[in-house]
C-alpha positions in Angstrom: 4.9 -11.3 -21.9 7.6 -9.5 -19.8 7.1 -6.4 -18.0 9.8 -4.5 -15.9 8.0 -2.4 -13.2 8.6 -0.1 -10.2 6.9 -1.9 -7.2 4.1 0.1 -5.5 2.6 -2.4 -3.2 1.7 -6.2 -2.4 -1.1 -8.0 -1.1 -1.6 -11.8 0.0 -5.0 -13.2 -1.6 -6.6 -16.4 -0.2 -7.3 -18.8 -3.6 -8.6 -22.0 -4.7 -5.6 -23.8 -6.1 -5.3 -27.3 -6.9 -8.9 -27.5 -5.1 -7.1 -26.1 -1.9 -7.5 -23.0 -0.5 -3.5 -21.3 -0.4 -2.2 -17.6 -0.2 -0.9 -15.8 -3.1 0.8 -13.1 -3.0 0.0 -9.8 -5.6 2.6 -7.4 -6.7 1.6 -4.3 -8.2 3.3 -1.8 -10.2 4.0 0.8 -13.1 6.1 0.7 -16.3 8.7 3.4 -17.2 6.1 4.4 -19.5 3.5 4.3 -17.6 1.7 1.0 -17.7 0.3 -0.1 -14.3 0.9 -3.9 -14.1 -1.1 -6.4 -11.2 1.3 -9.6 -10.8 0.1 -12.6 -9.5 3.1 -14.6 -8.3 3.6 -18.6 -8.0 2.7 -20.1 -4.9 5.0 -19.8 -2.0 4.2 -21.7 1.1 4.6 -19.9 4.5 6.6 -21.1 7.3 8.8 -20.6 10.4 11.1 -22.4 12.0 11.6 -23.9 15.9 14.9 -24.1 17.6 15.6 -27.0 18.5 12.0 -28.9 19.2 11.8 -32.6 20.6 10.4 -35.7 19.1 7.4 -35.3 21.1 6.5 -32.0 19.4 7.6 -32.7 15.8 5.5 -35.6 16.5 2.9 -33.5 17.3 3.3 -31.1 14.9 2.7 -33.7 11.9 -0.5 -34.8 13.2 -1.5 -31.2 12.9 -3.9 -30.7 10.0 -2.6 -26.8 9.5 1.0 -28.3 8.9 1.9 -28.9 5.2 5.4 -30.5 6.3 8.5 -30.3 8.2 12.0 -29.8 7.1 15.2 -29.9 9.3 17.6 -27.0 8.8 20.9 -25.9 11.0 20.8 -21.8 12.2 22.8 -19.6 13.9 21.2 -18.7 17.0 22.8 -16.7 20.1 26.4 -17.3 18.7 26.0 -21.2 18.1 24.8 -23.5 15.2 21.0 -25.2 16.1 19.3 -28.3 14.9 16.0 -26.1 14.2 12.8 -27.5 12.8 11.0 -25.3 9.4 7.6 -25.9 9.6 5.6 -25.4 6.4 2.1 -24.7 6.9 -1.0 -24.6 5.2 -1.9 -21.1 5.3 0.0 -18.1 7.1 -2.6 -17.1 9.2 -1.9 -20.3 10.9 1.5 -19.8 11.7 0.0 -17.5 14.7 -1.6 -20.5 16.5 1.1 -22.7 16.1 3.6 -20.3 17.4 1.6 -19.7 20.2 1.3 -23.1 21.3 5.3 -23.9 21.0 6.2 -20.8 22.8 3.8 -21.5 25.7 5.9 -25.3 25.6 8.7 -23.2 26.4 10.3 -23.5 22.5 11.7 -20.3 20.7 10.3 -19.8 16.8 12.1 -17.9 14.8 10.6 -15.5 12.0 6.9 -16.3 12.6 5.7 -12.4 12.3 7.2 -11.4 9.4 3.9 -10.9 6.9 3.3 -13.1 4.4 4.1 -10.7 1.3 7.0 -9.6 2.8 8.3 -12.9 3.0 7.8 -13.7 -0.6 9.7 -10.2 -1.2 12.6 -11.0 1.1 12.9 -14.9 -0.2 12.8 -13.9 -3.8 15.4 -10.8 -3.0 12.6 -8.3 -4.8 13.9 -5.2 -4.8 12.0 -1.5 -6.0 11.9 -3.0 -9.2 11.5 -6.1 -10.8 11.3 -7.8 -14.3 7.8 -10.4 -14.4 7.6 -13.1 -17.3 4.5 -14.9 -17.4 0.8 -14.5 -19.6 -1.9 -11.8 -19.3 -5.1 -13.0 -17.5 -7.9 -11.3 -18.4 -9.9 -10.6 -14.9 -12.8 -7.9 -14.8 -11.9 -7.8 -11.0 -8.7 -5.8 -11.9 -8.2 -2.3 -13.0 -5.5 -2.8 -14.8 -3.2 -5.3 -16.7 -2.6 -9.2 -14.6 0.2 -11.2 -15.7 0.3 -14.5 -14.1 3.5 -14.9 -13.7 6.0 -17.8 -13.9 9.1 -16.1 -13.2 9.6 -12.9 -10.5 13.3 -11.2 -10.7 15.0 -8.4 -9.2 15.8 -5.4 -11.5 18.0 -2.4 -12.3 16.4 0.6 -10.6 14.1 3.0 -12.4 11.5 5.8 -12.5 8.3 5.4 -13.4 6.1 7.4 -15.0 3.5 7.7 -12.6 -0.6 8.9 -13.2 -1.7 10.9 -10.3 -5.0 11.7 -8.7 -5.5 14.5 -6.6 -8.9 15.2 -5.2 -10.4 18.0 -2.5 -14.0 17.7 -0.9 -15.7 20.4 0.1 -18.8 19.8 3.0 -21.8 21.8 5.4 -19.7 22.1 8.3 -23.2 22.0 10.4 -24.6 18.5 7.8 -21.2 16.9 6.9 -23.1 16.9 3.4 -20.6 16.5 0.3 -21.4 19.6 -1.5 -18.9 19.3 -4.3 -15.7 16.6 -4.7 -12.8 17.9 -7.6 -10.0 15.8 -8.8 -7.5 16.2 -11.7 -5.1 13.4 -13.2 -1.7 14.2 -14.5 1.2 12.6 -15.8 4.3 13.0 -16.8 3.1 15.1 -19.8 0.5 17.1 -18.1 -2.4 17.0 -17.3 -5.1 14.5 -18.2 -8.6 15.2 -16.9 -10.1 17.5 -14.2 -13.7 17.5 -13.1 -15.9 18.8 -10.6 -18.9 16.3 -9.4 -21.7 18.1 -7.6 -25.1 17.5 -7.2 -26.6 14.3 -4.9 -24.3 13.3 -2.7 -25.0 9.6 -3.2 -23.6 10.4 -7.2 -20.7 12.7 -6.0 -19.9 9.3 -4.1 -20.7 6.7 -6.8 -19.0 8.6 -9.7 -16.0 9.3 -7.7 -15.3 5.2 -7.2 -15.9 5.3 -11.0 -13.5 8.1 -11.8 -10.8 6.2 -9.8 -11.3 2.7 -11.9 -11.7 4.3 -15.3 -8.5 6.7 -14.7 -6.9 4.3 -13.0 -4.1 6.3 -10.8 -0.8 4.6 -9.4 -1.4 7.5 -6.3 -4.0 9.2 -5.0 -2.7 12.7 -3.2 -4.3 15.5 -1.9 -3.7 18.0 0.8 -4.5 16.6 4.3 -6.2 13.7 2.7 -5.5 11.2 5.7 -6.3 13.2 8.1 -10.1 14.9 6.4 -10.8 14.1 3.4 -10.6 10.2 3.6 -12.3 10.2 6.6 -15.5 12.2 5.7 -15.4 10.3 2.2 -15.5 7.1 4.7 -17.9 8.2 6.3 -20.3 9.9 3.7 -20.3 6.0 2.2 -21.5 4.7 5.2 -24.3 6.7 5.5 -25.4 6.1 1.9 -24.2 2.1 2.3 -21.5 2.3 -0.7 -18.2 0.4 -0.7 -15.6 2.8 -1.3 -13.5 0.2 -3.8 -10.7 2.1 -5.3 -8.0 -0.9 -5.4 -7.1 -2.2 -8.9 -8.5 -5.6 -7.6 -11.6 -3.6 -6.5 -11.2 -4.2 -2.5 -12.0 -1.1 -0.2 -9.6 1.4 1.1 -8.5 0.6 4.5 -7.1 2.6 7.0 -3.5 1.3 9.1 -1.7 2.4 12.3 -5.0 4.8 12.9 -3.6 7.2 10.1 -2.2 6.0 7.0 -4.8 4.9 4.0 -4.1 1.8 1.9 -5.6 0.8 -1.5 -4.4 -2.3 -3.2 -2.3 -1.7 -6.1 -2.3 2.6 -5.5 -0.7 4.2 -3.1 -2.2 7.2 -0.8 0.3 9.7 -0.3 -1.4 12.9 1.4 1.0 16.4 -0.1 0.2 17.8 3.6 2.2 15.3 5.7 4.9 15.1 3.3 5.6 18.7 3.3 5.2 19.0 7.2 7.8 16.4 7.0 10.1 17.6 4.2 10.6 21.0 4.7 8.5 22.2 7.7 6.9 25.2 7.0 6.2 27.9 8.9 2.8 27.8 8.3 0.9 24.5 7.3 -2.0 25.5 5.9 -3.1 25.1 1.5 -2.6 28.7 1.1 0.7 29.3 2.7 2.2 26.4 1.6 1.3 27.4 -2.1 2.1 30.9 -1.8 5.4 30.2 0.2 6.6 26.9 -2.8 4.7 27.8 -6.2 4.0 31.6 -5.6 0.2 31.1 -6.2 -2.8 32.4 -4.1 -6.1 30.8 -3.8 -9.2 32.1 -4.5 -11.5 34.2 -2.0 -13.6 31.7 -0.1 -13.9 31.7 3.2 -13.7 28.3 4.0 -15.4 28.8 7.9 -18.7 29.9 6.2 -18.7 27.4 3.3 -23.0 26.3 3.9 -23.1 30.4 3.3 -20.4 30.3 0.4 -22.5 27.3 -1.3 -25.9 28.9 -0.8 -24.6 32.0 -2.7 -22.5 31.4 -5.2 -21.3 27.3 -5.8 -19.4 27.8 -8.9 -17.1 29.6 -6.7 -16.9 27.1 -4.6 -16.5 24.6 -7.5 -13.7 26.6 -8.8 -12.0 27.0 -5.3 -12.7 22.9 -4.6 -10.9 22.1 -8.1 -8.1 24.5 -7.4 -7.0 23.3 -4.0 -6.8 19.6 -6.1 -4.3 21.1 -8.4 -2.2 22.7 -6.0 -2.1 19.9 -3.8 -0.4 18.0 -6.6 1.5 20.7 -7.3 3.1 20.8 -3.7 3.5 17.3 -3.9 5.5 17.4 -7.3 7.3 20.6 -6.2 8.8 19.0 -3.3 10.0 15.8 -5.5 8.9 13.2 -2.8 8.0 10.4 -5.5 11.7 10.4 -6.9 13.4 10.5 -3.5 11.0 7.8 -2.3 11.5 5.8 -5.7 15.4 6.3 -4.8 15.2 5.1 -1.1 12.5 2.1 -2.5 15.9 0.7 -4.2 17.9 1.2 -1.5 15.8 -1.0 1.2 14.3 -3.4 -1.5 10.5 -2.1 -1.1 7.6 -1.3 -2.5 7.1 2.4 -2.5 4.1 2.8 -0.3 6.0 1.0 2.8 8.8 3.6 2.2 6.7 6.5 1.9 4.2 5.5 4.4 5.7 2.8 6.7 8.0 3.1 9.6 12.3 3.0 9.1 12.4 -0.8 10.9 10.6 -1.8 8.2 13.5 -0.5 6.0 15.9 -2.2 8.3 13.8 -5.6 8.6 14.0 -5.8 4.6 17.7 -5.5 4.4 18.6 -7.5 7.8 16.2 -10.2 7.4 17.6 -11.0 3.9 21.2 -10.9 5.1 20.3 -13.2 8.1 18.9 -15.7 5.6 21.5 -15.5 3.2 24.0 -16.4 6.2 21.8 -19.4 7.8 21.1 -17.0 10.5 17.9 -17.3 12.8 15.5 -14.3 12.7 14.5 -13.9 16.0 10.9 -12.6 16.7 10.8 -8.7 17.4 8.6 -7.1 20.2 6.6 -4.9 18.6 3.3 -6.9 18.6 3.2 -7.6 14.8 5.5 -6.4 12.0 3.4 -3.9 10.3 1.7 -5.1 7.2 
């Protein structure tokens, strides 16, 4: 089969292959038409490379068990060609501890914090979107479609059609109880399903990890989602022991840099942040936003009494809960993020949730890490701790 698709994130996965455990890096994304696709890619090995390292070391080095194998290559490094050393290892959490040891012998690696699936982006030259060949898998771990792929290409730009989940919880402000949880799916044609779960909150929690696999959405929105709703869902789970696993390969959601949400093969875009950050509004909150973009007003629920609201009248409540959903998704579509995203995905070569919800360098690693390979350049380490990924 071959599938073109609009890149929405990546993931490395530890395997058996061969009867060795190696990293394989996922790709996930949606068809023009809507199709969500899960790619697992051949096997690239990770590596870094040493400038200039002595016979001592690269003797050392091929003693060490976490080394697949050496290769000699020439870089540019500080404005003159090097005799540098590529070592290949074995898995690329292990490039950590070998760095660590050369730089503590006084030896300068080059590249060794670039994360794993970035590096099979950059060395493949993946852009926003890309065309897979390979054969469909079946695998109940996935949501969706897996092609195994035998060939990963770059493509001609494109929007896809995405399916969106919005969601809004509503809670006892004195308990932290879930009283009710709404969501509504749309896509390009309209709407698709909306539905209010209420009752124990163990079900609201249970159902709502179902809804998410059985609708399967490419993004997950709603308004001040990273910063609320996430969090209490987080922590509602806990207290009831469920794994939150909304990722096509069924992994748990994860929070990153202490405010961004990641779930493999979706991406969590909250409509809140993006409108604070695209047009700045006078005022922030649900209701002006939607009264100030769309014209609409919400209904009359005070929102500081909602234990009060609940105990007297809960379809109201429902109504309100379900409401706020669809107007977060309104905002978000309103203010056209997911195309101008989509646009600047194709311009830096990335996956959509590291342009929607990663930092610029990112944007400028992908473009000048590629061109510094191209070139037989050396990629110096940065000095932020890690690259973020």
């Amino acid at each position: 089969v071959e599938y073109s698709i609009r890149l929405l994130n990546s993931a490395p996965h530890t395997e058996v292959v061969d009867g060795v455990d190696r990293t394989i890096v996922y790709l996930y994304g949606t068809t023009k038409e809507g199709e969500a696709i899960a790619v697992r890619t051949p096997l690239l090995m990770p590596y870094f490379q040493v400038v200039e390292p002595t016979k001592d070391i690269i003797k050392k080095l091929k003693k060490d068990d976490n080394v697949e194998s050496l290769e000699e290559e020439d870089l540019w490094i500080d404005g003159e060609v090097k005799k540098c050393t590529r070592i290949i290892t074995t898995q690329p959490n292990k490039i950590y501890k070998i760095k660590d040891w050369l730089k503590n012998n006084g030896f300068k690696p080059l590249s060794a914090d670039i994360p794993f699936h970035y590096r099979y982006i950059y060395d493949n030259n993946l852009g926003g979107c890309i065309t897979v060949e390979g054969k469909e898998v079946n695998d109940r771990n996935f949501t969706c479609k897996l092609v195994d792929a035998t060939s990963v290409k770059p493509c001609e730009g494109f929007e896809a059609d995405f399916r969106i989940l919005s969601f809004d919880i509503e809670n006892s402000i004195f308990e932290r109880t879930i009283y009710c949880l709404s969501f509504c799916i749309k896509d390009s044609k309209g709407y698709i399903h909306e539905e209010t779960l209420h009752g124990k909150e163990r079900d609201i929690l249970k159902d709502f990890v179902s809804a998410v696999s059985k609708f399967d959405p490419d993004i997950i929105t709603g308004y001040n989602i990273d910063g609320y709703d996430l969090p209490l869902l987080v922590e509602r789970a806990e207290v009831h022991r469920i794994n939150l696993d909304l990722g096509r390969d069924n992994s748990v959601i994860e929070q990153k840099m202490q405010r961004f949400w990641r779930v493999e093969g979706r991406v969590v875009i909250d409509a809140w942040w993006n409108v604070k950050r695209e047009i700045r509004p006078r005022q922030e909150s649900l209701n002006a936003v939607a009264k100030e973009l769309l014209g609409k007003e919400k209904h009359d629920v005070n929102p500081k009494k909602m234990d009060e609201e609940w105990k007297n009248r809960p379809e109201k409540v429902m109504d309100y809960c379900l409401e706020d959903a669809k107007l977060a998704l309104e905002i978000l579509e309103h203010i056209m993020v997911l195309q101008k995203y989509q646009h600047i995905g194709s311009v830096s070569m990335l996956p959509l949730d590291d342009v929607i919800n990663g930092i610029t360098s990112m944007m400028i690693d992908s473009l000048m890490i590629r061109f510094a390979d191209s070139r037989g350049i050396g990629v110096p380490m940065t000095n932020r701790k890690k690259r973020t990924g």
